[in-house]
N, C-alpha and C positions, 0 to 999 in steps of 0.2 A: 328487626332492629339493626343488624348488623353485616346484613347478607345482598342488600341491594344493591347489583350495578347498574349503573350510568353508563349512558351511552360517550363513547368515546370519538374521538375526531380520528378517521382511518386515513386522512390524508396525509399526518405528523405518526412520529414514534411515540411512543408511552412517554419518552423520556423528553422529548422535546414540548410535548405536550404539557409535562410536570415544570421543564423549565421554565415556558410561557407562563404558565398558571406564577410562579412562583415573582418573577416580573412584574405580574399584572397588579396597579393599583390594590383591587379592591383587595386581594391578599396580604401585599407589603401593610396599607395601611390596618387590615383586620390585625392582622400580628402585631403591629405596632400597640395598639390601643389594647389589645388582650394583655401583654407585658407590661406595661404600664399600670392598668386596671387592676391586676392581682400581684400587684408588690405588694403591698398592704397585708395581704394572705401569703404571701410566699416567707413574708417577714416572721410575720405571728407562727406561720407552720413549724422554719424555721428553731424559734425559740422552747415550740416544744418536743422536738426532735433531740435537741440538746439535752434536754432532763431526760430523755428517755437512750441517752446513749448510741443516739443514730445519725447517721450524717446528716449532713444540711442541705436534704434533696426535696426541700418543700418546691424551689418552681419546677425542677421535674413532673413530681405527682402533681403538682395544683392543672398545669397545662395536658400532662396526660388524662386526668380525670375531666377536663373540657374536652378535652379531644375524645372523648368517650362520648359524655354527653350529645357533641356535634352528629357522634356517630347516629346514637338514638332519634335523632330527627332529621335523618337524611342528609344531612347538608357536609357530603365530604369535604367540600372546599374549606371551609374553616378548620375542617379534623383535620386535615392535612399542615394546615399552619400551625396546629398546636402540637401536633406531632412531632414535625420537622424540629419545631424547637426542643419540644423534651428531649427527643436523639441527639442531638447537636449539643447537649447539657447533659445527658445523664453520665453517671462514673461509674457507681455499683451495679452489678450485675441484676439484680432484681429493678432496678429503677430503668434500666437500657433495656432487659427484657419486655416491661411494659411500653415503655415509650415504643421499641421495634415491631413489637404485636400488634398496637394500635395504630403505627402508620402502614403498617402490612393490610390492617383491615379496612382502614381508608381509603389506599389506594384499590383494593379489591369493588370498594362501596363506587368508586369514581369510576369503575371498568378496564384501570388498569392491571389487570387480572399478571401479565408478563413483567410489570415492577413490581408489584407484589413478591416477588421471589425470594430479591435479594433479604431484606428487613424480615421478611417471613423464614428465610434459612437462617439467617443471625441471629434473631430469635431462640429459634428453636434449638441451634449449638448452647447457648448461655442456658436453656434450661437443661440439657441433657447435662454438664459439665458443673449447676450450682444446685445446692437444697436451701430452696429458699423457705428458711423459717425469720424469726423474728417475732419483738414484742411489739412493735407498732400494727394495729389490725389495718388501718386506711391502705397502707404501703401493698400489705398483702392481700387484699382483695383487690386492687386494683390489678397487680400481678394475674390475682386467677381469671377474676372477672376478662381483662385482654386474652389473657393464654387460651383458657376455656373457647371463648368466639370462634379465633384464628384457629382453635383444635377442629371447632365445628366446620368452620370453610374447607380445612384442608381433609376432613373425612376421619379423622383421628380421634375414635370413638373414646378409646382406651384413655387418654389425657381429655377429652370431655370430661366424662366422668368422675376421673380425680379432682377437675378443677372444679363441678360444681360441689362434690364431696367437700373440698376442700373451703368454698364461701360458704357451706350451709353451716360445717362448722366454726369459722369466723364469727359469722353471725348468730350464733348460737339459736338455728332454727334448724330442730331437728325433721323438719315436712321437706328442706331444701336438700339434706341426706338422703330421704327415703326419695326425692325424684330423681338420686344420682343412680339407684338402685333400682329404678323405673326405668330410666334411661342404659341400662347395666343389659335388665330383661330383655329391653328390646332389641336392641343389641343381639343378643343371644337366641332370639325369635322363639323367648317367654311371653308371649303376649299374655295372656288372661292373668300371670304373676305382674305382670308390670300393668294392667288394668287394675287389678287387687289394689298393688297400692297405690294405685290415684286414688282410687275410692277412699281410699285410709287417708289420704292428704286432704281431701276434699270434706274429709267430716272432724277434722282436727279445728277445737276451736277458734285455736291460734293462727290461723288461714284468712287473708282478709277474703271478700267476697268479690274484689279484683284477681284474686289467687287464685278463687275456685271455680271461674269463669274462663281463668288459662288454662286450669287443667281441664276443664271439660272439652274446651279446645283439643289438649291433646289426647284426648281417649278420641276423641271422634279423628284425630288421624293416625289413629294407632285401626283401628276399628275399620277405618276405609282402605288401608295395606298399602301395595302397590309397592314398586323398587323403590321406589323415594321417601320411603316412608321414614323407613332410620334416620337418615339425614333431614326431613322436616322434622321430627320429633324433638332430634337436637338440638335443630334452630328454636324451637317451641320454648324448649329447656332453657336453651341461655339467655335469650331473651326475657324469658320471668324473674330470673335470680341476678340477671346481670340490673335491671331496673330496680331491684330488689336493693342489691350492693350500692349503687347510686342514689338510690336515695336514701338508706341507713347510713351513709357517708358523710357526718357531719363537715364536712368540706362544703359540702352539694350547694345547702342556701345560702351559707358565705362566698363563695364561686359564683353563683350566678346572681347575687343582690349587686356585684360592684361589677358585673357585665354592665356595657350600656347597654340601655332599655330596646334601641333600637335590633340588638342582637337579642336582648333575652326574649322578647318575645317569639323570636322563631324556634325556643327551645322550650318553654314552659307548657306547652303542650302537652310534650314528650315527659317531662317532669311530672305535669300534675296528673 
């Protein structure tokens, strides 16, 4: 979901290459029409952030959770304009946290692997220096959901695990807990313990049978070993719970009902 690079232009810098992109029509005008398209939702998010005592960081998260979604279906070039916007907007430490995650992860997804750095270390300061709790759940799982990814790219087992720890509980799905404690095992090179409890996830009845098809996925790359194995398992991981977060995100289908048609369809794949 979140781990694809893109071939990159090796005749430009990362950075000249981000500029062009950023220039180019079909970007200025995708961002245009994305900001426009979800004022309506940024309005209403807005209003109820207010009764819940939390700033008025609806177009942050409305455009950071596109730029998620863009992730999920390959298409950095749009994640990248939805990103740039949220960072360019965000104030609160949690809301900059996600928006830097996710442009970290875009630019990784487009093969800029060397921009990547900057928003990938800013990032990662705002979370070593905040405790991001809170009563809005959308705000914080989009936090874990981005953090967790960018923990997985950069090899950072340790904060994997707590971020998927941390959506399984959001979401109040305890099979998302026991795969952070599966993900823990392997880690640890408990395989047959972190085989256990897939088997345990896998016969929970609360498990859709797209769930138990992932997991069986990752017993068979638990099971085939190899040095990469940790780190596909992870990708494994955030990938299921991260699609998981996105679509128990009632944000999700109001987000992409007022995308135009000609964009959502390059995303409801990923969706459905």
């Amino acid at each position: 979901m979140f781990m694809v690079g893109c071939a990159s232009n090796k005749r430009m810098s990362e950075t000249d290459q981000y500029q062009e992109m950023k220039k180019s029509t079909i970007y200025r005008a995708y961002q245009k029409i994305s900001v426009e398209s979800m004022r309506p939702i940024v309005k209403e998010y807005n209003k109820k952030l207010i009764k819940e005592n939390q700033p008025q960081s609806g177009d942050v998260h409305v455009h950071s959770l596109l730029a998620l979604i863009w992730l999920g279906a390959y298409q950095p070039k749009y994640a990248l304009a939805e990103s740039q916007y949220a960072v360019e907007h965000a104030i609160e430490p949690k809301d900059r946290f996600a928006a830097l995650a996710v442009q970290a992860l875009a630019m990784h997804q487009q093969g800029w692997h060397g921009l990547a750095t900057q928003p990938s270390n800013e990032s990662n300061a705002i979370r070593k220096t905040n405790n991001f709790s809170g009563r809005y759940k959308n705000s914080l799982l989009l936090v874990h959901v981005a953090g967790g990814a960018l923990a997985v790219k950069e090899g950072d087992i340790t904060q994997t695990v707590t971020a998927v720890n941390e959506i399984g509980i959001l979401l109040n799905k305890p099979w998302i807990v026991k795969l952070a404690q599966s993900t823990q095992s392997v880690h640890q090179g408990a395989i047959t313990n972190a085989i256990t409890i897939l088997d345990e996830i896998k016969s929970d009845p609360d498990v859709s049978n797209k769930n138990r098809k992932r997991i069986s996925k990752m017993q068979e790359i638990v099971k085939g070993g190899g040095k990469n194995m940790t780190n596909e398992f992870s990708k494994a991981v955030i990938n299921a719970v991260a699609q998981d977060a996105i679509q128990d995100n009632d944000l999700t289908p109001k987000v992409l009902a007022k995308l135009p048609k000609k964009y959502r369809a390059k995303v409801t794949k990923y969706i459905n």
